[in-house]
N, C-alpha and C positions, 0 to 999 in steps of 0.2 A: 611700922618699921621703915627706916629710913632706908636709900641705898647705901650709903655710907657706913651707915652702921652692919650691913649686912658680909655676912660670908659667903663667898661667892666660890665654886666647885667648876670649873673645866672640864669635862672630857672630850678631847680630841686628836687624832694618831696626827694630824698635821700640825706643825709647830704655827704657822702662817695663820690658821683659821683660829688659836687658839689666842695668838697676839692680835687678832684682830677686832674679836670678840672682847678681849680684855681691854683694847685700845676703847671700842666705843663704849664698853659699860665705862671703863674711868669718865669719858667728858660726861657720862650722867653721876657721877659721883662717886662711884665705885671706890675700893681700898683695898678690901682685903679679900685676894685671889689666892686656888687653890687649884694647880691641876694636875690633868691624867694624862697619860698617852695610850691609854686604852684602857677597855672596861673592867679587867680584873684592878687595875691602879686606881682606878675610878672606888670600885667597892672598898678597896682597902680606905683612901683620902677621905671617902664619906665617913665610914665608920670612926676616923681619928678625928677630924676635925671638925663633925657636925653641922656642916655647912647651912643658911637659909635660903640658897638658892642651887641649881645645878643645872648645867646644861651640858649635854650629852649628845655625842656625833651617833649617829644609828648602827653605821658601818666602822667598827674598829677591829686591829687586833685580839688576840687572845678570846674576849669577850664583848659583842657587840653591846651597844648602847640600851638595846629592849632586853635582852639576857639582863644586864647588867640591874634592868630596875626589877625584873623581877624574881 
């Protein structure tokens, strides 16, 4: 799979780290992004939109990042 082709998942409570993240996957090719502002939105966005990739801040709202995967 390409990155390009890939769906790409966010979680994280800071908007900064979330654009910045998403800034450097684009110049590797990146497209289509998906994100959370913490781990319960995280759970929900996986479940809707099946993402092939996710990354995940540890420390968030509601529900942290290790909650969240398991």
């Amino acid at each position: 799979m390409k990155l390009e082709d890939a769906k790409i998942l966010i979680g994280d409570d800071s908007i900064l780290a979330r654009k910045q993240l998403k800034d450097v996957l684009t110049t590797f090719g990146g497209k289509h992004f998906f994100e959370a502002a913490n781990g319960q939105e995280a759970i929900e966005k996986f479940k809707a939109e099946k993402p092939d990739i996710v990354f995940l801040d540890i420390v968030m709202p509601q529900k942290d990042g290790i909650s969240a995967v398991s």
